[in-house]
C-alpha positions as a printed NumPy array, in Angstrom:
array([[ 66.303, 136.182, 137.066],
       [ 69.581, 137.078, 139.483],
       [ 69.342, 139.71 , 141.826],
       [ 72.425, 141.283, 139.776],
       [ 71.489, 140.423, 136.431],
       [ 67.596, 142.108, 137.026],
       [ 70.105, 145.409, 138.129],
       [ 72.081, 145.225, 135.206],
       [ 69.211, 144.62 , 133.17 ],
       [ 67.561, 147.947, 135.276],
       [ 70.425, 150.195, 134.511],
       [ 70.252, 148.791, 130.789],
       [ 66.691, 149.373, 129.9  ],
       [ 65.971, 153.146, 130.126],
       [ 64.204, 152.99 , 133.135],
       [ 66.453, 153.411, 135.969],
       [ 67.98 , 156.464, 134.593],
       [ 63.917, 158.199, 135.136],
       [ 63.787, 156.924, 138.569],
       [ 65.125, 159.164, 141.383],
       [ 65.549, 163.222, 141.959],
       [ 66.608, 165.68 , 138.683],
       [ 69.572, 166.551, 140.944],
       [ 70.714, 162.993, 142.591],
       [ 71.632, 159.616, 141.06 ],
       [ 69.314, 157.387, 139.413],
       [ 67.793, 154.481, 141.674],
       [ 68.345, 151.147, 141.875],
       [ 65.455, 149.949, 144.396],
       [ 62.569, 148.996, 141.733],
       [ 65.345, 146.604, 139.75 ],
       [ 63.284, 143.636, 140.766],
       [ 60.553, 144.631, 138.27 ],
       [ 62.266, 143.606, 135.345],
       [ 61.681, 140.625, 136.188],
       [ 58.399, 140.983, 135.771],
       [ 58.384, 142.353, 132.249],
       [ 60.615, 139.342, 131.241],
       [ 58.235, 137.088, 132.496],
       [ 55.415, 138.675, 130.199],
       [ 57.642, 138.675, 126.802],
       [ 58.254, 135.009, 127.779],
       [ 54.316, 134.247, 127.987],
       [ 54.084, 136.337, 125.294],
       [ 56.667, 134.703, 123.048],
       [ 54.774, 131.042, 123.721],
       [ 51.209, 132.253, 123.423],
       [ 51.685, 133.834, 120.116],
       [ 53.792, 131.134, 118.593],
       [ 50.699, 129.143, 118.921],
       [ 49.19 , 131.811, 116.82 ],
       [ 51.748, 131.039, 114.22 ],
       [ 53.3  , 134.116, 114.753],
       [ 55.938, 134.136, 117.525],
       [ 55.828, 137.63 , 118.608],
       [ 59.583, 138.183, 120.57 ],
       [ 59.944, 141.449, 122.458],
       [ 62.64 , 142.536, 125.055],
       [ 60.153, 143.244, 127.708],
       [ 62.565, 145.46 , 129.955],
       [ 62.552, 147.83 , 127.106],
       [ 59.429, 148.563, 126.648],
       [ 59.374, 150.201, 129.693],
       [ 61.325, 153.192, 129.082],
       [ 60.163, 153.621, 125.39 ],
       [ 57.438, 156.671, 125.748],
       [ 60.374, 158.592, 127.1  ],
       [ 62.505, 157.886, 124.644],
       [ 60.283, 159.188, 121.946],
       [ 59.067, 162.372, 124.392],
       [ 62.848, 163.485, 125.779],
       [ 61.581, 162.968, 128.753],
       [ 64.166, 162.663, 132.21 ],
       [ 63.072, 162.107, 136.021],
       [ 61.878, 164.559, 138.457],
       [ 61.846, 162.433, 141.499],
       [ 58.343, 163.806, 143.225],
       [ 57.009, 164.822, 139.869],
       [ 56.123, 162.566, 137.156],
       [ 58.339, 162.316, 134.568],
       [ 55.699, 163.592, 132.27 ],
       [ 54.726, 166.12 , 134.969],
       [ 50.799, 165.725, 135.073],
       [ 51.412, 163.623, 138.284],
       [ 52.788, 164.973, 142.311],
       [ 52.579, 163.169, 145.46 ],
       [ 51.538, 165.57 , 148.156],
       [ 51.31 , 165.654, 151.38 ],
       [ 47.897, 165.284, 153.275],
       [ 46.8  , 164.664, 156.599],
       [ 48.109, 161.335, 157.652],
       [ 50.671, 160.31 , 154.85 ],
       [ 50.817, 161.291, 151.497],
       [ 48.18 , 161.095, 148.036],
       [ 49.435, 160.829, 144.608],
       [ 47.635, 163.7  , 141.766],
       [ 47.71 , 163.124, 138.226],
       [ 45.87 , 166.257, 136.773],
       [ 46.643, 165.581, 132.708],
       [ 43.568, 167.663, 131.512],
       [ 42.333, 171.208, 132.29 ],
       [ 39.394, 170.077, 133.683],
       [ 41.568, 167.802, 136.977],
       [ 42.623, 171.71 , 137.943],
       [ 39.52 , 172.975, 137.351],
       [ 38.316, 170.84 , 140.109],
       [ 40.73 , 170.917, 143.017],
       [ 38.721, 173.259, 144.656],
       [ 36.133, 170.801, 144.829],
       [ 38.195, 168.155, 145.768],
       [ 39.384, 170.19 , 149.123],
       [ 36.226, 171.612, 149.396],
       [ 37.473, 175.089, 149.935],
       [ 37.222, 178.038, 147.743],
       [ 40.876, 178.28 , 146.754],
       [ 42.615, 179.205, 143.384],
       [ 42.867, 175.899, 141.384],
       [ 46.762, 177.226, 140.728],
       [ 47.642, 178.82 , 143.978],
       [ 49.385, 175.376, 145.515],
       [ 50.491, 177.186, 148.421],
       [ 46.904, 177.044, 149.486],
       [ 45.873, 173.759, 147.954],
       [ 48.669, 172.19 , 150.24 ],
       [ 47.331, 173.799, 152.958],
       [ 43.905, 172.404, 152.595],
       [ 45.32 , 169.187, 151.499],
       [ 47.135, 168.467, 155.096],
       [ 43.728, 169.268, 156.384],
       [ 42.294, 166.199, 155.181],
       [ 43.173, 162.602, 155.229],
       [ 44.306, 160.412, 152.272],
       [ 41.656, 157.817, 152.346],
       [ 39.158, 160.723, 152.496],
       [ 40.757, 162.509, 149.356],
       [ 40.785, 159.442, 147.731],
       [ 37.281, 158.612, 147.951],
       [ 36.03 , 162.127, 147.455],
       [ 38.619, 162.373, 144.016],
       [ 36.984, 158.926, 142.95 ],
       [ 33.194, 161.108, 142.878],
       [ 35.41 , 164.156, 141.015],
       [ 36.36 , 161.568, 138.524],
       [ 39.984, 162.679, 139.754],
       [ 43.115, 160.282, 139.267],
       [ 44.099, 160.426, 142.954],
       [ 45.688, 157.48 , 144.892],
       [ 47.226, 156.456, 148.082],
       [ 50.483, 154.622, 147.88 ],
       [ 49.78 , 150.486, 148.675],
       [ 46.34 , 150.773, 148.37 ],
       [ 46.657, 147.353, 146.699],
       [ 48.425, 144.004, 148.24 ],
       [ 50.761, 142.725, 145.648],
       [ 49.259, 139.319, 143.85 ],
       [ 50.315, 136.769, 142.741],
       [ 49.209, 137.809, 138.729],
       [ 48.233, 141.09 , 136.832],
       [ 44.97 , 139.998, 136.02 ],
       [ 42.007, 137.87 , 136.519],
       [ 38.844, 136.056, 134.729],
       [ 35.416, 137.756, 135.594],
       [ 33.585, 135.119, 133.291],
       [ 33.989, 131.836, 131.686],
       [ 31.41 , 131.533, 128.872],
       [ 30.621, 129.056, 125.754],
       [ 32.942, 126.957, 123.09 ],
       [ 34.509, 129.02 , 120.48 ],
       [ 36.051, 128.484, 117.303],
       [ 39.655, 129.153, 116.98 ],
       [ 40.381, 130.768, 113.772],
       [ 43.402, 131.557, 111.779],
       [ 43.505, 135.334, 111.515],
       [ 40.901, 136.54 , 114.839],
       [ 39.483, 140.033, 114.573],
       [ 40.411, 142.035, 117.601],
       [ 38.57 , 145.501, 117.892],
       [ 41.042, 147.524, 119.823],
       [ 38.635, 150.191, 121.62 ],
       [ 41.604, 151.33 , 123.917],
       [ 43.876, 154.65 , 124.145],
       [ 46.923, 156.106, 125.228],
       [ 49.637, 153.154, 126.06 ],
       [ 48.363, 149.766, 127.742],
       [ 45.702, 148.522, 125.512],
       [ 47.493, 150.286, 122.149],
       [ 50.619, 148.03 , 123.072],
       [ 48.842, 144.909, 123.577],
       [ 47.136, 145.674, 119.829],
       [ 49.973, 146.093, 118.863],
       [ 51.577, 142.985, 119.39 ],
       [ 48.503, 141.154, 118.499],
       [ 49.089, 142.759, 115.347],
       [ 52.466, 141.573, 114.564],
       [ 51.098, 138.03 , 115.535],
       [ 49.145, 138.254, 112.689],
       [ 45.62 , 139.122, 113.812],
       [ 43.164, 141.584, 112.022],
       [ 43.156, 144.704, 114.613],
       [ 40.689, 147.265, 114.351],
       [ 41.02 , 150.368, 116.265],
       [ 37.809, 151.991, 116.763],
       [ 37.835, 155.532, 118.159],
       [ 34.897, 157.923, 119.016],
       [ 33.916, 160.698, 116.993],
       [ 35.315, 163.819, 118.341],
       [ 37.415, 162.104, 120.916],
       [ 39.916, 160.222, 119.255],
       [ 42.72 , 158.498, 120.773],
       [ 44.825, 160.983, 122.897],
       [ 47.986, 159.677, 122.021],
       [ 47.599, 160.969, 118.69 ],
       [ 48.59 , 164.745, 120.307],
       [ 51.363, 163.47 , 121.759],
       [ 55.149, 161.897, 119.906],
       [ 53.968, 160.87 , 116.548],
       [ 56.2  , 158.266, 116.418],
       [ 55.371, 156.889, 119.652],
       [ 51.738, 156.161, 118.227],
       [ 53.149, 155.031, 115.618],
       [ 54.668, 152.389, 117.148],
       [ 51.607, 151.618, 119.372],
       [ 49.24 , 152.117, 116.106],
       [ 50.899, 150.88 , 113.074],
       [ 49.114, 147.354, 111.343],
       [ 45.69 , 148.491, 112.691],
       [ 42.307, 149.32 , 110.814],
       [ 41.016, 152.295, 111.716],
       [ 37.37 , 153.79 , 112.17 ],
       [ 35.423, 156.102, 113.737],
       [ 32.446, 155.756, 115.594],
       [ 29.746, 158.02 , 117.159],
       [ 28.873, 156.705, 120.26 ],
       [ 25.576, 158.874, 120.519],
       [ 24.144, 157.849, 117.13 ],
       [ 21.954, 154.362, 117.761],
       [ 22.743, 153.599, 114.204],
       [ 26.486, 153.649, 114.772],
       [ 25.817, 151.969, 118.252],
       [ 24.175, 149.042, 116.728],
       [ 27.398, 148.755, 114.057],
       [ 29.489, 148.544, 117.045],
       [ 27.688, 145.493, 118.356],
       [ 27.385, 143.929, 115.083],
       [ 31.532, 144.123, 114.983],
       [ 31.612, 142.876, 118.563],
       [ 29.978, 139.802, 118.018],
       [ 31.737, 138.874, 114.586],
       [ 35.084, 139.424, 116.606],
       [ 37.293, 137.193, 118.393],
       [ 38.368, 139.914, 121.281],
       [ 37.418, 142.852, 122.18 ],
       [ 40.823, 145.123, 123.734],
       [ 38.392, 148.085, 125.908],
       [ 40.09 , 150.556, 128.604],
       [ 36.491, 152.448, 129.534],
       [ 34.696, 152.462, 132.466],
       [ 31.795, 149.856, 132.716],
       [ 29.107, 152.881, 132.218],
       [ 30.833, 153.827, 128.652],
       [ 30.65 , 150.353, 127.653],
       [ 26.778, 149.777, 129.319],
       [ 25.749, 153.34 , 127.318],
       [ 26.236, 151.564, 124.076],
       [ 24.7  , 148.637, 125.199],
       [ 27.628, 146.276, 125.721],
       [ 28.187, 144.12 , 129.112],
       [ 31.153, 142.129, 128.908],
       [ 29.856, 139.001, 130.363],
       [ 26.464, 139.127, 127.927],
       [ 28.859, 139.588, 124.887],
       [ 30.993, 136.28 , 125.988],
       [ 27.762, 134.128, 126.441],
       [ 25.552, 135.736, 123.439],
       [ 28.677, 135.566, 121.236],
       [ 31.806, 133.648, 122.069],
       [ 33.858, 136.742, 121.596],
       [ 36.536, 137.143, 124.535],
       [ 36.905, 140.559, 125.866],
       [ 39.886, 141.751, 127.71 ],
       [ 39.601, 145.059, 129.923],
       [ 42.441, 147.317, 130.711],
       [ 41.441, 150.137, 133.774],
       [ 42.956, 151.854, 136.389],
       [ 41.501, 150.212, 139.237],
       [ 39.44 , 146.57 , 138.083],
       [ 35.816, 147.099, 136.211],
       [ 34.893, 144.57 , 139.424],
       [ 36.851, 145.994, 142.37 ],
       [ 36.377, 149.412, 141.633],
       [ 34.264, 150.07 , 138.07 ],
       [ 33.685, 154.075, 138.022],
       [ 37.415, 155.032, 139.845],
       [ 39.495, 156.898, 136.972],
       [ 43.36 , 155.727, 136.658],
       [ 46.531, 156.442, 134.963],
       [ 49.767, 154.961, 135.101],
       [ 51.818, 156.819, 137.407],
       [ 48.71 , 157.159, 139.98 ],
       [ 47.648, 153.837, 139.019],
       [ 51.44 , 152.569, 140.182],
       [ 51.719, 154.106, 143.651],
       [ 48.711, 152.351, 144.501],
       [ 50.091, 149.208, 143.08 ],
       [ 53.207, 149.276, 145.323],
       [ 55.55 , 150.722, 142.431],
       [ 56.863, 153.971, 144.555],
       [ 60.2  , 155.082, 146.135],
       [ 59.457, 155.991, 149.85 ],
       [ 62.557, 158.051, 150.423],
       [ 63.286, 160.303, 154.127],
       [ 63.254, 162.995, 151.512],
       [ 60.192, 162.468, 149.942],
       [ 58.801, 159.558, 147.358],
       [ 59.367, 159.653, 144.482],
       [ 58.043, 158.308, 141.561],
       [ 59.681, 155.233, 139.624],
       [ 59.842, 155.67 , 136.058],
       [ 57.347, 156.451, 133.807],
       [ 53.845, 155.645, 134.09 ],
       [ 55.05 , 152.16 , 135.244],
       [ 52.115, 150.594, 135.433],
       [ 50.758, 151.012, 131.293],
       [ 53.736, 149.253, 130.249],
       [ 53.573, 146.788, 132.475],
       [ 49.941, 146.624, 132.582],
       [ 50.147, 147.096, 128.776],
       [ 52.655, 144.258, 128.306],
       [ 51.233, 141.361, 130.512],
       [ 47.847, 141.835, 128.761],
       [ 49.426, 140.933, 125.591],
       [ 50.343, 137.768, 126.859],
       [ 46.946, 137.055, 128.028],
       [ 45.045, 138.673, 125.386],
       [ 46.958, 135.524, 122.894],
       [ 46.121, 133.278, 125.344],
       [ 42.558, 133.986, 124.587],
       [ 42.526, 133.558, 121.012],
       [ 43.799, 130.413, 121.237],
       [ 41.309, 129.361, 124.304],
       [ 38.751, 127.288, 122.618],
       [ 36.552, 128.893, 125.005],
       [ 35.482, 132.724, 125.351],
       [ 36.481, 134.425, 128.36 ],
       [ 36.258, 137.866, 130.101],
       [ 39.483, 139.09 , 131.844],
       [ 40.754, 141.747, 133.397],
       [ 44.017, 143.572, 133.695],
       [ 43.829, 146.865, 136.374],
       [ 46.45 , 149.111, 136.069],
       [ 47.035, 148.965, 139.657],
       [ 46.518, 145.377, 139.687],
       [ 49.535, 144.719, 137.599],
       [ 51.832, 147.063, 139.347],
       [ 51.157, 145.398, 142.429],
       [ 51.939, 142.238, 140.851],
       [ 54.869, 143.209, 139.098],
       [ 56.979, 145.12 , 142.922],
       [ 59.575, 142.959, 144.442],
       [ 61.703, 143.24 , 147.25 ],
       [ 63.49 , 146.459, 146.922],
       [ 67.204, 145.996, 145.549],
       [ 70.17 , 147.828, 147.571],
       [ 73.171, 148.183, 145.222],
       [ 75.734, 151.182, 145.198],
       [ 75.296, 153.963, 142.209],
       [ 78.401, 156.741, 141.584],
       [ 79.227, 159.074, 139.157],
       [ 81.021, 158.362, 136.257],
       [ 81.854, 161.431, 134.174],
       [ 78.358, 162.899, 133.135],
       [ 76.572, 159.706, 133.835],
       [ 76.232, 156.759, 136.403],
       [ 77.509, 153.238, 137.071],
       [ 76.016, 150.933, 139.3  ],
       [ 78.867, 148.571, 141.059],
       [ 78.063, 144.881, 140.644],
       [ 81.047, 143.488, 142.123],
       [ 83.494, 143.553, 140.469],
       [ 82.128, 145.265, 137.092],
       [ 80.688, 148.617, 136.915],
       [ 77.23 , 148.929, 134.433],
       [ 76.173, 152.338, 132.997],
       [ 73.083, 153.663, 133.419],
       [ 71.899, 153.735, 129.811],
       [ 69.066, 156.805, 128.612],
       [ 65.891, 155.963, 127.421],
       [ 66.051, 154.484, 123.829],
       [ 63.995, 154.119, 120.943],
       [ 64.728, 150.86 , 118.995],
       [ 61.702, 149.35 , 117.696],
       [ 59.488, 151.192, 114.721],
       [ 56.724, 149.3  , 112.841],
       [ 56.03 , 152.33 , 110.234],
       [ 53.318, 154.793, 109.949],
       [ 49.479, 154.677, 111.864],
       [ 46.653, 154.803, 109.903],
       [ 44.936, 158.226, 109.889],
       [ 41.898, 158.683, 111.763],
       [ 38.921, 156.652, 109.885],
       [ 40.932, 155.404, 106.918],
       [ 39.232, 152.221, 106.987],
       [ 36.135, 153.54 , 108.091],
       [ 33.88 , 153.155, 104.774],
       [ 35.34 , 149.637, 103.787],
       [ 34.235, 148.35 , 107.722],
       [ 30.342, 150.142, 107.609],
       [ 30.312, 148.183, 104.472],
       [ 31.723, 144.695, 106.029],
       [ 29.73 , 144.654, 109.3  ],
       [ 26.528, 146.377, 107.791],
       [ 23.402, 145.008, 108.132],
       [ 22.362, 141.789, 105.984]])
């Protein structure tokens, strides 16, 4: 893709018009990683086909969508959906995403200081105190999302295989149990879905799916086409169902940390080998390169490279960059294993895909145009378009609806 046509494509999307300060122009720089997305709806396109459902998505879209459905505009140093801040520290700056109570409740901790988890005139004082590598590794034992920006080089692809296993048969409508949340693994369901595989989504009792509190149509559109039940992790009974429906499955879609996984007695390599079923994992940071490190998709794309280091701050670029991208790339692959005659284990990090997915920073000129913004390609002068909501695949199913049909299917014989 053109340098010019991945800016027009930029200001087209959604995404440029959530990247940059509330009270400056949208930015230009990150253009390059439409390219990226583009790439994965082509893979995407061809892996599927082979299905026998070609699944055709504008990539670049997708990665404004979440704000489309939320409102939501940019804040430059803020997140867009303001859980995350860069901040200053000692020798650079750190990137917080505190979405739950429980992040705040534990700053103290993380500075090691007894300071009021809200008072950030103090926290920022300790912060500068400390260096970035230091925060990062003592946020990874908090179970913090905290990152550095470039922690990762960029790669040459957003994921990688962590184990080849045994011959498996290829069959016309796979099972895929979707054990994921939020945005990455939910969107690359989702378009396993409209490929035409069988997708369960399995969610734990009493901790269901978080995106279900957030836009209802936005899960929706993640969610739609999918079986639904619940599971409780704690009860063996319900922990031996789950590995019944693992091994009658063609890919397993997880986004837990190894130890969730190990607690119910599942290993993704021993499931590949015992079972032929292919299992594709979606975290922040790599189950290999770093298993227990928690991640989201703003932190998670700092540390990929996906940042704007401006003399008046960074800033972040979009929003939470990396689950789309992340989200949209594993899609691709995820076909690509169903139609692998042999079972694999892959891996797509959040962080991993981000870095993948940064190019060479794009300089074009942005100006006002009545309320909005143009970028100048030459001779032509693009808008900057807002976040929009095109696609819509219906209604999700409710938590559990399927839930008595699939103890039924996958009980014990």
């Amino acid at each position: 893709m053109a340098e010019l046509d991945q800016v027009a494509t930029w200001a087209n999307c959604g995404a440029m018009s959530l990247t940059g300060r509330v009270d400056g122009p949208p930015l230009v720089q990150p253009a390059g990683l439409v390219a990226a997305a583009a790439s994965s709806s082509a893979d995407l396109a061809a892996m599927t086909k082979r299905l026998g459902y070609e699944v055709a998505v504008d990539g670049p879209s997708l990665l404004a969508e979440r704000a489309a459905f939320a409102g939501l505009h940019r804040r430059g140093s803020v997140s867009v959906g303001g859980a995350a801040r860069f901040e200053r520290c000692g020798d650079g700056w750190v990137v917080l995403n505190l979405p739950r109570p429980d992040d705040v409740a534990a700053l103290p901790a993380l500075v090691e200081a007894a300071v009021d988890p809200d008072d950030w005139q103090a926290l920022r004082r300790e912060l500068r105190r400390r260096s970035a590598a230091d925060l990062v590794q003592r946020g990874r034992l908090l179970g913090l999302a905290i990152a550095r920006p470039d922690e990762r080089p960029q790669t040459p692809a957003p994921g990688h295989e962590i184990h080849r296993g045994p011959a498996r048969p290829v069959r016309a409508r796979p099972i895929v149990l979707d054990f994921s949340s939020l945005w990455a693994g939910p969107l690359a369901g989702s378009f396993l879905a409209d490929a035409g595989a069988r997708v369960i989504k399995v969610e734990g009792e009493g901790r269901p799916d978080g995106a279900r509190s957030g836009p209802a149509a936005f899960f929706d559109l993640l969610n739609a086409g999918k079986e639904t039940i619940t599971i409780d992790f704690a009860d063996r009974s319900d922990q031996a169902l789950l590995r019944r429906m693992v091994a009658a499955a063609d890919l397993v879609i997880e986004a837990s940390r190894p130890r969730a996984m190990a607690a119910v007695g599942l290993d993704p390599s021993a499931v590949v080998d015992a079972s032929a079923t292919s299992w594709l994992s979606i975290t922040g940071h790599g189950r290999i390169d770093d298993p227990d490190r928690v991640g989201f998709g703003d932190d998670a794309a700092v540390a990929g490279g996906l940042w704007i280091d401006d003399p008046g701050g960074p800033m972040f670029v979009a929003d939470a960059i990396a689950d789309p991208v992340a989200g949209l790339a594993a899609a691709a692959i995820a076909a690509e294993l169903l139609v692998d005659e042999r079972a694999s284990a892959v891996e797509v990090p959040l962080s991993r895909a981000a870095a993948w997915a940064q190019r060479r920073p794009v300089d074009v000129s942005v100006e006002p145009d009545g309320d909005g913004w143009v970028v100048a390609l030459g001779g032509e002068r693009c808008a900057v378009a807002s976040p929009t909501a095109a696609r819509s695949r219906g209604a999700a199913a409710p938590l559990d609806a399927h839930g008595v049909a699939l103890r039924a299917e996958f009980s014990e014989r």
